[in-house]
VOVOFI-394497 format. One record per atom (N, C-alpha, C, O): residue in one letter; x, y, z. Coordinates in steps of 0.1 Angstrom, whole numbers, padded with zeros to 4 digits, always signed. Atoms other than C-alpha are relative to their C-alpha. Layout:
N
AXYZ...
REM end
This chain:
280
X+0013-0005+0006X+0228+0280-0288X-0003+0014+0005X-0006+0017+0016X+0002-0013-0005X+0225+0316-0288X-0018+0007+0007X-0025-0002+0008X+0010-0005-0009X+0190+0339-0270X-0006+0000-0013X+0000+0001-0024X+0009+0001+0013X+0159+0336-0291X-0011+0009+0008X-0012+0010+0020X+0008-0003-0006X+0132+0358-0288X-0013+0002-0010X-0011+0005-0022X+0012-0002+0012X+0091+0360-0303X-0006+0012+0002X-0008+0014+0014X+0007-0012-0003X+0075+0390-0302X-0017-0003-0005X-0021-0009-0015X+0015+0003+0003X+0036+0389-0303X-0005+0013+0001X-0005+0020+0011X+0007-0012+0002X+0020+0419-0318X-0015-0001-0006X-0018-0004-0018X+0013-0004+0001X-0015+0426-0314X-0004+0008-0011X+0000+0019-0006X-0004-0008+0010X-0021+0444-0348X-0014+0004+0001X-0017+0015-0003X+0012-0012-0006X-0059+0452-0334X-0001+0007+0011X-0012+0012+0013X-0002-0009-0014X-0051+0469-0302X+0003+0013-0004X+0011+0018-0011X+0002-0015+0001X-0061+0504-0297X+0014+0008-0002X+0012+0020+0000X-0013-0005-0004X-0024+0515-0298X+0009-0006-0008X+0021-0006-0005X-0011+0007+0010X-0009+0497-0327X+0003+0003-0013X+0009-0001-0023X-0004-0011+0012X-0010+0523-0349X+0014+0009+0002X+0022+0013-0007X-0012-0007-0005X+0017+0540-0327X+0008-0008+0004X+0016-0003+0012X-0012+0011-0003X+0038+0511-0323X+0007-0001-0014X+0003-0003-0025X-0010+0006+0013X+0070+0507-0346X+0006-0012+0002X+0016-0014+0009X-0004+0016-0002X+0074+0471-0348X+0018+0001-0006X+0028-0001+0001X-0017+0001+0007X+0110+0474-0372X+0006+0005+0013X+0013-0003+0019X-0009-0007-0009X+0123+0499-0343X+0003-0010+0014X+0014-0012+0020X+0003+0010-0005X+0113+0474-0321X+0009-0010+0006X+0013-0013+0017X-0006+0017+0002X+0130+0441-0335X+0013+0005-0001X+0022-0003+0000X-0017-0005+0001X+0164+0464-0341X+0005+0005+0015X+0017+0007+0016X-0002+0001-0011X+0162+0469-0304X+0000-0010+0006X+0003-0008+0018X-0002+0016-0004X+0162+0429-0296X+0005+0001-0008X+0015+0004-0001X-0010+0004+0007X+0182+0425-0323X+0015-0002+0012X+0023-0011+0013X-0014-0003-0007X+0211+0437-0299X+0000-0007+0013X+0010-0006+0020X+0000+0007-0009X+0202+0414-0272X-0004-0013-0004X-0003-0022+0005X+0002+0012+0002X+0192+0383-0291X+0003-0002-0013X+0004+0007-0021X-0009+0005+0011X+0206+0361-0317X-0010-0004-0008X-0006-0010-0019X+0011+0002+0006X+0175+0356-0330X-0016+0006+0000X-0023-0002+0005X+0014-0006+0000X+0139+0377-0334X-0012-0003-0010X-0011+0001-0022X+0009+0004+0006X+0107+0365-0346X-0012+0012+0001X-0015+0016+0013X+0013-0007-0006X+0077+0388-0349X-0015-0010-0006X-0016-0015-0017X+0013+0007+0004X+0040+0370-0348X-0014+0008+0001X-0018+0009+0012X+0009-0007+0003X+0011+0390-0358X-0015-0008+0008X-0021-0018+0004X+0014+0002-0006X-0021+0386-0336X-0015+0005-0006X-0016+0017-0001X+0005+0018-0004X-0050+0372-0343X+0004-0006-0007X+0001+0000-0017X-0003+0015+0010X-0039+0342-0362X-0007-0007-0001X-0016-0009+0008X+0006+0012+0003X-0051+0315-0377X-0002-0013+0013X-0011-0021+0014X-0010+0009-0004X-0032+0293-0353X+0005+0007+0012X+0012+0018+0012X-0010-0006-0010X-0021+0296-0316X+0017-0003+0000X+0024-0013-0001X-0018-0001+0000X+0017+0310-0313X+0005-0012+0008X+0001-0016+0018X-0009+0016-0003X+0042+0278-0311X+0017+0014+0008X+0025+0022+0004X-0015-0008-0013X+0068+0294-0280X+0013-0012-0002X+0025-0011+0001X-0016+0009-0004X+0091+0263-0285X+0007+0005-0011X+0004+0008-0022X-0011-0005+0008X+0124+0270-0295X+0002+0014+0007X+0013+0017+0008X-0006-0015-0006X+0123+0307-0279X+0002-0005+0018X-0004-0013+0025X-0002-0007-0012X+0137+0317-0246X-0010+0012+0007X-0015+0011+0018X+0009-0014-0003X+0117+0352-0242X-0008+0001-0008X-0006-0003-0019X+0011-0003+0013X+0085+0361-0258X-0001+0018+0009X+0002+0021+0020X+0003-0014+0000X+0077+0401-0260X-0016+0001-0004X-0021-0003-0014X+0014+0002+0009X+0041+0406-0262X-0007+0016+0000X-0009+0022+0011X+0004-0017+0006X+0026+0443-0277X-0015-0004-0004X-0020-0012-0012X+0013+0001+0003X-0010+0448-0271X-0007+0009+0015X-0003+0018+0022X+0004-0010-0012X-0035+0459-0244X-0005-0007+0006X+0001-0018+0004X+0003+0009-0013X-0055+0442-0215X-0004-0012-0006X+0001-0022-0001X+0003+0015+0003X-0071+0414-0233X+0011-0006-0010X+0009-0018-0014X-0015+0009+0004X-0036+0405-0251X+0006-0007+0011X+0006-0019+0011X-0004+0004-0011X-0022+0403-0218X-0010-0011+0007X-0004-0020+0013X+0010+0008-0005X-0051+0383-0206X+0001-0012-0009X+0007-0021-0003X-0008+0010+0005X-0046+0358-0233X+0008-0006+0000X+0009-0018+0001X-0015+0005-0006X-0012+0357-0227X+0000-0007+0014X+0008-0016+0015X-0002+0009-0016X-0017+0344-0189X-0008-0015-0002X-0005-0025+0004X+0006+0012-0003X-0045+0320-0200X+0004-0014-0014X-0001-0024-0017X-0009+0010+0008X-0016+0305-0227X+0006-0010+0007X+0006-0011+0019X-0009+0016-0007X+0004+0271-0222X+0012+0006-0003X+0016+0004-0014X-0015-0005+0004X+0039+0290-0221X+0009-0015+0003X+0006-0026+0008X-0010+0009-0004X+0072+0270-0219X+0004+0004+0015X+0004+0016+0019X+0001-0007-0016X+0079+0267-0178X+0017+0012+0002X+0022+0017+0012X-0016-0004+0000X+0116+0283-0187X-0003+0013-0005X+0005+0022-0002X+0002-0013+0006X+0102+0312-0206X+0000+0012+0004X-0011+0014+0008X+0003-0014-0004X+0107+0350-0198X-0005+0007-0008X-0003+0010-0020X+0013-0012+0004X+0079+0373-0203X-0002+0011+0003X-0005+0016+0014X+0000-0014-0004X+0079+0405-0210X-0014+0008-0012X-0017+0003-0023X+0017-0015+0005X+0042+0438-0221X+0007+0006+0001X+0013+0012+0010X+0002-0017+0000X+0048+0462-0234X-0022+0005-0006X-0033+0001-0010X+0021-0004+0000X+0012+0480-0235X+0001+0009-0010X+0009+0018-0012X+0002-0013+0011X-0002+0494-0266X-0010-0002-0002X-0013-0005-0014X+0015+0000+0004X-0038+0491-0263X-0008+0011+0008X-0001+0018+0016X+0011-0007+0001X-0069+0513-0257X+0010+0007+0014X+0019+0015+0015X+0000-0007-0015X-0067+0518-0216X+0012-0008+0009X+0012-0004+0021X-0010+0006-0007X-0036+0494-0205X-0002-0002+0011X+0009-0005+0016X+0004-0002-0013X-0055+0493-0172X+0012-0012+0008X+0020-0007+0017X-0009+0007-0010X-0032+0464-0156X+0015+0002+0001X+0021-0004+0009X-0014-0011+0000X+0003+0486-0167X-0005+0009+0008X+0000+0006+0018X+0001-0010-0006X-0010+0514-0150X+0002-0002+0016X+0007+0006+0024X-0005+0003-0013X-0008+0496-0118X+0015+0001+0007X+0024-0006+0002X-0019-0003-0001X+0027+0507-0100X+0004-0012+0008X+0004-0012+0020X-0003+0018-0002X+0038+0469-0097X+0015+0002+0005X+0023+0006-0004X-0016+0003-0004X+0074+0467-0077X+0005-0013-0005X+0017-0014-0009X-0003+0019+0008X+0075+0429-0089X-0007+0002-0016X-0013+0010-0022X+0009+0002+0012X+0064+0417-0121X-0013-0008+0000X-0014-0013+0011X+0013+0003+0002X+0032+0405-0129X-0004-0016+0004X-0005-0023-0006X+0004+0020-0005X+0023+0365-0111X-0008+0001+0005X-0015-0008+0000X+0006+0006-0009X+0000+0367-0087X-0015+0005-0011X-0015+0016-0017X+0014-0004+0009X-0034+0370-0108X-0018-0007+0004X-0018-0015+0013X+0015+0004-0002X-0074+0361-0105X-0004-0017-0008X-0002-0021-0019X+0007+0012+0007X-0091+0328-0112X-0014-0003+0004X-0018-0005+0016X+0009-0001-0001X-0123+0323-0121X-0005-0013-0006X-0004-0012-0018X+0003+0008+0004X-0136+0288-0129X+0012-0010-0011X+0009-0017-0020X-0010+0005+0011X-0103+0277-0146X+0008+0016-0007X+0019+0017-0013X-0004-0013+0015X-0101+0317-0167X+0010+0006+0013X+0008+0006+0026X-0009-0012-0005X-0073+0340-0155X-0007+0011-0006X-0015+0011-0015X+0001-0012+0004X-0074+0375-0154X+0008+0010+0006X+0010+0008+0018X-0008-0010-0008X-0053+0402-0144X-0003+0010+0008X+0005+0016+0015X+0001-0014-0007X-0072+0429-0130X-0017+0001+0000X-0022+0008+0008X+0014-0002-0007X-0112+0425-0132X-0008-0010-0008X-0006-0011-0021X+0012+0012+0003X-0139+0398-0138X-0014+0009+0006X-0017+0014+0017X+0011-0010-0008X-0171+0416-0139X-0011-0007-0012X-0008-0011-0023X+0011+0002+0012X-0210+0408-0155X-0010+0014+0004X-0010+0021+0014X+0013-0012-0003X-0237+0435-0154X+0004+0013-0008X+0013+0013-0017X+0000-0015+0003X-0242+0474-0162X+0015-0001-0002X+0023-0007+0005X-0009-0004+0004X-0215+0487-0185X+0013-0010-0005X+0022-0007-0013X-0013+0010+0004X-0190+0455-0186X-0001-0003-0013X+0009-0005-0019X-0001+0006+0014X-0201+0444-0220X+0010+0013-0009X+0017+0008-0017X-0009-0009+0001X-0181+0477-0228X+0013-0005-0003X+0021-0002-0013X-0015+0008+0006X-0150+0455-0228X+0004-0004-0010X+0016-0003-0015X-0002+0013+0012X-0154+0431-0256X-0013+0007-0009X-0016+0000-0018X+0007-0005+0012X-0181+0453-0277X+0002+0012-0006X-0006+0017-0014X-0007-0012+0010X-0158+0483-0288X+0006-0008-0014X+0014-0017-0014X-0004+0000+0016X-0151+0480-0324X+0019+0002+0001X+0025+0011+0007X-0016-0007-0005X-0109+0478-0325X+0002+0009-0011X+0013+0015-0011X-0001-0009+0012X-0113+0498-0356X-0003+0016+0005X+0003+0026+0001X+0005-0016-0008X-0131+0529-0334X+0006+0001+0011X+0005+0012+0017X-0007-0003-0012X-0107+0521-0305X+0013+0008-0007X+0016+0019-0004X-0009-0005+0006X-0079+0525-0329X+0001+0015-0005X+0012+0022-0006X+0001-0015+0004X-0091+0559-0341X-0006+0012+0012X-0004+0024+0012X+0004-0013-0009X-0108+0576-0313X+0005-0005+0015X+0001+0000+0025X-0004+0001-0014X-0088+0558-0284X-0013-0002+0011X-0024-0006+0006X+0007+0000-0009X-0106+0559-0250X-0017+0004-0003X-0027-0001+0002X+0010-0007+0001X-0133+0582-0266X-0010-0012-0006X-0022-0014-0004X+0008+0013+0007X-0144+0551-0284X-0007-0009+0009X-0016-0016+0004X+0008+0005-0009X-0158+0535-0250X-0011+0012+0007X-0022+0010+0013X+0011-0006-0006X-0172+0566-0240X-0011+0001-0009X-0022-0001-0002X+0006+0002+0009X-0193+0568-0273X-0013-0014+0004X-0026-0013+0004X+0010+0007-0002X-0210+0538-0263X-0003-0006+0014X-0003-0018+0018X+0003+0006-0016X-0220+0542-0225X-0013+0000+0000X-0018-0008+0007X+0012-0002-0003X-0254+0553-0231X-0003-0012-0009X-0015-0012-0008X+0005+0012+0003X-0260+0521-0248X-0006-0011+0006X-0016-0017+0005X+0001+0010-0010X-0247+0501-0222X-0003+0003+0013X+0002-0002+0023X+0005-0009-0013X-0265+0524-0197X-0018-0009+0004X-0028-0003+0003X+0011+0008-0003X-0294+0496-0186X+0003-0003+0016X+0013-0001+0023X+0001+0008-0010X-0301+0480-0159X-0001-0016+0002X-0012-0021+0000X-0002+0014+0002X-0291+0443-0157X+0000-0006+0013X+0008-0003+0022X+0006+0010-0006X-0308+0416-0138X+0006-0013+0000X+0004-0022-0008X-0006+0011-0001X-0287+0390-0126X+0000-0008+0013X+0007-0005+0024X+0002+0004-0012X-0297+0365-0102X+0009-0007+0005X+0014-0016-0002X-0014+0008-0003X-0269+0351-0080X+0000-0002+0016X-0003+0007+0023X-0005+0000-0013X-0261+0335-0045X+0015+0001+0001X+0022-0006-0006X-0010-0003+0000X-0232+0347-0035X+0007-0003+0015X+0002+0002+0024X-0007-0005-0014X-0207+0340-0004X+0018-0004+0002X+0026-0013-0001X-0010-0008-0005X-0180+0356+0010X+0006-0003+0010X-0002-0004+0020X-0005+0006-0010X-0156+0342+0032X-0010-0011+0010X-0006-0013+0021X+0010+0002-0006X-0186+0323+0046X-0012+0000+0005X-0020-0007+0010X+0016-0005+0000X-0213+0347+0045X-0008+0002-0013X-0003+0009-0021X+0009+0003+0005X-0241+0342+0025X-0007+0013-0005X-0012+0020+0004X+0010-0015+0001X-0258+0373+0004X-0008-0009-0014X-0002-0019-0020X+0008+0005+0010X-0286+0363-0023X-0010+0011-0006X-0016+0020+0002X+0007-0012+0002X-0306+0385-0046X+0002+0007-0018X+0009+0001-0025X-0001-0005+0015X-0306+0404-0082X+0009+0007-0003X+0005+0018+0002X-0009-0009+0002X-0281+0422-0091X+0002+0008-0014X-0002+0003-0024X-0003-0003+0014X-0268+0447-0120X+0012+0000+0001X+0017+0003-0010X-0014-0001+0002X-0232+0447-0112X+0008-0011+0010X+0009-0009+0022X-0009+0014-0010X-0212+0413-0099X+0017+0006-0009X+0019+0005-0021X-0017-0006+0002X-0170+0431-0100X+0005-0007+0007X+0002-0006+0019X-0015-0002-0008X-0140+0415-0088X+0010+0005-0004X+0013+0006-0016X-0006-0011+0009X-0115+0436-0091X+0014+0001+0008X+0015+0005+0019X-0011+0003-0008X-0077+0429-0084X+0003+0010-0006X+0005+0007-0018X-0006-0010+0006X-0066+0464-0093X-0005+0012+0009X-0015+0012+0015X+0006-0011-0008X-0067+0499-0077X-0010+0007-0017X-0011+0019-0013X+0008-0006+0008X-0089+0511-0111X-0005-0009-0008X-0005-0021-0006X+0014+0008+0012X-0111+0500-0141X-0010+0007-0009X-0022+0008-0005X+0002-0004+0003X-0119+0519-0168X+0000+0013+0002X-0009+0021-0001X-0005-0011-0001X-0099+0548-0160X-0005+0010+0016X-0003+0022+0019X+0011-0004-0014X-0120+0553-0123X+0013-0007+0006X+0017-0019+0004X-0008+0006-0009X-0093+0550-0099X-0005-0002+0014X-0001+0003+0024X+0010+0000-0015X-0120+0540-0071X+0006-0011+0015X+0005-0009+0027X-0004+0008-0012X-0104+0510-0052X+0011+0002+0003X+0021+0001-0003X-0015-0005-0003X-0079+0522-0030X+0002-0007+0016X+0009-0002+0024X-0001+0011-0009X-0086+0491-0003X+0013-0009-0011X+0018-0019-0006X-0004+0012+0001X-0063+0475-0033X+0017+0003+0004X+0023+0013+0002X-0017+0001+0002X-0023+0464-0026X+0003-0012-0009X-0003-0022-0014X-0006+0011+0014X+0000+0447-0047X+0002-0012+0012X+0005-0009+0023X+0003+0009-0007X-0004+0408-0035X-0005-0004+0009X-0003-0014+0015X+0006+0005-0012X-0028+0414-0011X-0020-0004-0007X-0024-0005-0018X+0012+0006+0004X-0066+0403-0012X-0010+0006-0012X-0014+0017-0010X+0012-0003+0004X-0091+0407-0038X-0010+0007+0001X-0015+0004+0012X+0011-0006-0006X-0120+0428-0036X-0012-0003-0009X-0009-0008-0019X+0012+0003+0001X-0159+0425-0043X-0008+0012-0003X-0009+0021+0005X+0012-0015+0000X-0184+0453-0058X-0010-0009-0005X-0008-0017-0014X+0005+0000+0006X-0213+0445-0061X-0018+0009+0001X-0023+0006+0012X+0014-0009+0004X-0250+0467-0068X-0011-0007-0006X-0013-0013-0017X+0014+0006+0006X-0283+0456-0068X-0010+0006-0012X-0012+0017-0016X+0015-0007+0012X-0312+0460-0094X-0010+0006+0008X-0016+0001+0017X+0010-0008-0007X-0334+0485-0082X-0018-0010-0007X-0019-0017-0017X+0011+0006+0004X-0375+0473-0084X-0007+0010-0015X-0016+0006-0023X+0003-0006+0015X-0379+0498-0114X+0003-0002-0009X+0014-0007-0010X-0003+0006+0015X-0378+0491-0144X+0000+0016-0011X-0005+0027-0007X+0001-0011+0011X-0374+0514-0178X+0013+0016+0005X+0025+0015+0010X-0006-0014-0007X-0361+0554-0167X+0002+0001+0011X+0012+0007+0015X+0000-0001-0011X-0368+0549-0136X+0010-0008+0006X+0016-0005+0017X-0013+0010-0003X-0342+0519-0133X+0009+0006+0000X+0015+0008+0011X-0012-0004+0000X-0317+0538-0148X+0004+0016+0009X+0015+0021+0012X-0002-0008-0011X-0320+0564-0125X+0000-0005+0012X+0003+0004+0020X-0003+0003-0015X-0319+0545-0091X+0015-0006-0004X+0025-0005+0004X-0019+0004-0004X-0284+0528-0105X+0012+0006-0002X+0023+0002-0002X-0010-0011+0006X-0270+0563-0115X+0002+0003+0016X+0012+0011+0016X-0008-0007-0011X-0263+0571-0076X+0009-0012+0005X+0018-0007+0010X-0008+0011-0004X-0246+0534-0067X+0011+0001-0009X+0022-0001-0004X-0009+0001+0009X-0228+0536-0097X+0009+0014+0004X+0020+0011+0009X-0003-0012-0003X-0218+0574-0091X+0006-0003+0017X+0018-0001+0019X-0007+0005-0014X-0210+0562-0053X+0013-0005+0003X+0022-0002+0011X-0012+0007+0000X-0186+0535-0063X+0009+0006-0010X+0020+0000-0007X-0009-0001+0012X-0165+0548-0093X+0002+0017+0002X+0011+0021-0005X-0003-0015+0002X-0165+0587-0087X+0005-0001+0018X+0014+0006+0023X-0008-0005-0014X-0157+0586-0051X+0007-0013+0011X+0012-0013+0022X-0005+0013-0005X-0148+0552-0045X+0005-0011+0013X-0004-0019+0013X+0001+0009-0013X-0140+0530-0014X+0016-0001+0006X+0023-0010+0000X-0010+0005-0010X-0108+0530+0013X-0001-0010+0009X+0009-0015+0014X-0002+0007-0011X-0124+0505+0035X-0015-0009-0001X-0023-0005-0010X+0006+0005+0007X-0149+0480+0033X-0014+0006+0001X-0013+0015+0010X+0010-0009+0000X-0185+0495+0028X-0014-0011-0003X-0012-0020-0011X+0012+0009+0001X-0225+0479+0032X-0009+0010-0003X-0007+0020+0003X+0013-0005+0000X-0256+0493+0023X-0012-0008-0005X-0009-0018-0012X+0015+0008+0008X-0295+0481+0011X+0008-0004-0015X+0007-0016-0018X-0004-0002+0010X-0277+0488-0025X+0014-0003-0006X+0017-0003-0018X-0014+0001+0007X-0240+0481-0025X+0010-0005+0009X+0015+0002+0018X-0012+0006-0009X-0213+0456-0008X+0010+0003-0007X+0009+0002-0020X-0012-0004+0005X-0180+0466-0013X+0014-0008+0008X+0017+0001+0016X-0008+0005-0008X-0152+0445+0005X+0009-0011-0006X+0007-0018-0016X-0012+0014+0006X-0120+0421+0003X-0009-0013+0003X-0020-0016+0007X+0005+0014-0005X-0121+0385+0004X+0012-0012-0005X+0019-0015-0015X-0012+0014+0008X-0101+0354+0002X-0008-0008-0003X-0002-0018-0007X+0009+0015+0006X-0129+0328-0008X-0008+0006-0006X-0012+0016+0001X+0008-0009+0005X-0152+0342-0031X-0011-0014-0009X-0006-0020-0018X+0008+0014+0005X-0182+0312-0041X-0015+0009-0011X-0025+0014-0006X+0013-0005+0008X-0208+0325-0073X-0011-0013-0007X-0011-0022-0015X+0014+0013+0006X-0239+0303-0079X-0011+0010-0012X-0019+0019-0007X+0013-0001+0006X-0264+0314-0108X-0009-0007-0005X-0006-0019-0009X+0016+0013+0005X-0299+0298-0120X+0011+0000-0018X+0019-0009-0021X-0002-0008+0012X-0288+0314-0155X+0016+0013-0002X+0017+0025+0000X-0011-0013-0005X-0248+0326-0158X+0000+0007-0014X+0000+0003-0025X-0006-0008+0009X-0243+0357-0174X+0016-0002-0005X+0025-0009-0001X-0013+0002+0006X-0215+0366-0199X+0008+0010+0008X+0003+0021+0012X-0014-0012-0008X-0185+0385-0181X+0011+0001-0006X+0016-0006-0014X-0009-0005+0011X-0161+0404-0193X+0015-0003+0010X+0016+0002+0021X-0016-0001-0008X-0122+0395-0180X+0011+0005-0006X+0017-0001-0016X-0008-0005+0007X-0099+0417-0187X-0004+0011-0016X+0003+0016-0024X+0003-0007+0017X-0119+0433-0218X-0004-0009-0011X-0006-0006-0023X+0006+0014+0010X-0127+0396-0231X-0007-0002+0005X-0007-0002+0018X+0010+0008-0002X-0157+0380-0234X+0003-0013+0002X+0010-0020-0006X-0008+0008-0010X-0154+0353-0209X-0019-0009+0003X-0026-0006+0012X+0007+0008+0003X-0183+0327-0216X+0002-0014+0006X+0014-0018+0009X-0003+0011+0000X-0193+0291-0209X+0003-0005+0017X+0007-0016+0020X-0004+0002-0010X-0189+0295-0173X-0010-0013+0010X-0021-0015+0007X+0006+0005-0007X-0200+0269-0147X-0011+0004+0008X-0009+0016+0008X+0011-0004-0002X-0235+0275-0129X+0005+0007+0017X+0000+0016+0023X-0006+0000-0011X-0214+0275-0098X+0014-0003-0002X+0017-0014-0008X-0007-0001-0003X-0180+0282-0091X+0008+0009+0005X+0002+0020+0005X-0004-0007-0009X-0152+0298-0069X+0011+0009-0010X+0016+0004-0020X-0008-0010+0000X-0129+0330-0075X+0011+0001+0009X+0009+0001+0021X-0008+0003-0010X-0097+0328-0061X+0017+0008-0006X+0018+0013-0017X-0015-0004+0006X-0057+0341-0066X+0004-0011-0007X+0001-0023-0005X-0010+0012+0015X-0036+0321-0093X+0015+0003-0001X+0017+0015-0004X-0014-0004-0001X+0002+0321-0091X+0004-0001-0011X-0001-0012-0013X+0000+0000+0011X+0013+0322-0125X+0018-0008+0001X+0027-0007+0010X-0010+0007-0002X+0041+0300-0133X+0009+0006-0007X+0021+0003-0004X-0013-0010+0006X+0059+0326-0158X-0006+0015+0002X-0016+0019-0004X+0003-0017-0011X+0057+0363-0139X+0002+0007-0013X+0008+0001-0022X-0001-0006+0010X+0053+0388-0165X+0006+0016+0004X+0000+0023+0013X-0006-0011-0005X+0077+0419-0165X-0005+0011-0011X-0007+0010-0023X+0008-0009+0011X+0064+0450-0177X+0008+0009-0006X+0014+0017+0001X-0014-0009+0006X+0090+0469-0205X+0008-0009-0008X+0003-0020-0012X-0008+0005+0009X+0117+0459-0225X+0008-0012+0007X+0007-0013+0019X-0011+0010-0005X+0142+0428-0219X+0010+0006+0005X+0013+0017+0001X-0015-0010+0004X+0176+0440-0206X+0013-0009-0006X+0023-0003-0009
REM end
C-alpha cells in the first residue's frame, strides 16, 4: 500500500489568496502515491482514515483546530502557515510542534487570553484579513480599546491573587500580535501569566489608566518576572482560574466559549507533534 497524503486548506485564511494549492499537490505528488485536497470550512469534520500524512494550510486558528482534532495516533503532521499573523510559526522551534497549552479540555498553541483587545482574534472579518492583511486588525483596535471588567480568583503555583481585571493572558510564546514582549519564554519550558487590572474609572478616563499597563507590557515587555498595584507578569506550572461569570477568550484567534466556572491551565503533550514545512 503505497503513502497517502490529505491536505487541509483553509480557503479563509488571511494568506490563501497567495497560496497555490495545484503547485502544491504536484509537489506531494512526488512523494506520495496518493493526494487529497480538503477545503476548510466544511460541512463535515475531515475523515484522516486511510491517510498516513495530513498537510494543513492556514493560520493560527487552523492550527489550533488542528491540535484540538481526533487525529489517527500513526499520523504525520505537517503547517504550512498562510494566515493573517502565523504567530505560532514565527516561533524558532528546534523540534516540531507537541508540547502545547490546556485550558479546561481546549488546546492552544501559543495564547489563551479574555479582556482588552483579545476579541480581536475571532472578530476580524476573513474577507478584510484577506485584503488588508495585518492592517485589517489594526483597523479595529480602537473598537476594542475599552476597558473590560472581569472578575476572577486566580492562583499561581499556590498563591492566591483576587480582584477585577481587563486582561487575564497566558501566553506560551515569545510574542502575540506581532509584540515580541515575552522574552522570559523557552521552547518547552514553563508558561507564563499577564495579567492587568481594571482601573476604578470608568469611560476616558479608564481608557487612559490602561494605556500605560498595556504600553508597559507589549512595547517594552518583560525578561523576568515583574509585580506591581497594576500588573503580574510571571511563569508558572499550576495555573487555577475561578469566575462568578466566565468570559469569552480567545485561543489561538478562536473564540473559545462554554468554559467551566473554574478550571486549571496546564501543558498538554500532543500525541501527533506537528512539523512546520513541507514533508520530505
Amino acid at each position: 500500500m503505497g503513502r497517502s497524503c490529505i491536505v487541509l486548506v483553509n480557503k479563509i485564511a488571511g494568506g490563501f489568496n497567495g497560496l497555490n494549492v495545484d503547485e502544491l499537490v504536484l509537489r506531494l505528488n512526488k512523494s506520495f502515491d496518493k493526494t487529497d485536497v480538503v477545503y476548510l470550512p466544511s460541512e463535515s469534520a475531515p475523515d484522516f482514515s486511510g491517510y498516513d500524512t495530513a498537510v494543513v494550510c492556514g493560520g493560527d486558528g487552523t492550527l489550533n483546530h488542528l491540535i484540538n482534532s481526533d487525529l489517527p495516533g500513526s499520523m504525520q503532521v505537517y503547517y504550512l502557515p498562510s494566515g493573517t499573523l502565523n504567530e505560532a510559526a514565527h516561533i524558532k522551534r528546534t523540534e516540531p510542534i507537541s508540547l502545547v497549552g490546556e485550558a479546561d479540555g481546549r488546546l492552544f498553541s501559543y495564547v489563551f487570553a479574555a479582556g482588552t483587545f483579545t476579541p480581536l482574534g475571532y472578530s476580524v472579518g476573513h474577507r478584510s484579513k484577506q485584503r488588508f492583511k495585518a492592517l485589517a486588525y489594526v483597523m479595529r483596535v480602537i473598537k476594542e480599546y475599552k476597558v473590560a471588567r472581569i472578575r476572577a480568583k486566580i492562583t499561581v503555583d499556590g498563591c492566591d491573587f483576587e480582584g477585577e481585571y481587563t486582561l487575564i493572558m497566558v501566553i506560551n510564546s515569545p510574542r502575540c500580535f506581532g509584540f515580541r514582549f515575552n522574552r522570559m519564554y523557552s521552547e518547552g519550558g514553563d508558561m507564563c501569566l499577564l495579567t492587568i487590572r481594571s482601573p476604578k474609572a470608568k469611560g476616558i478616563f479608564g481608557k487612559i489608566a490602561i494605556f500605560f499597563p498595556f504600553f508597559r507590557s507589549f512595547f517594552m515587555g518583560y525578561s523576568k518576572p515583574y509585580s506591581s498595584k497594576t500588573i503580574e507578569f510571571c511563569a508558572f506550572k499550576e495555573l487555577k482560574l475561578s469566575f462568578d461569570s466566565v468570559p469569552v477568550f480567545c485561543a489561538d484567534g478562536e473564540r473559545a466559549e462554554g468554559m467551566n466556572t473554574t478550571f486549571y491551565v496546564k501543558t498538554h503533550l500532543l500525541h501527533n507533534s506537528i512539523k512546520i514545512g513541507m514533508p520530505e
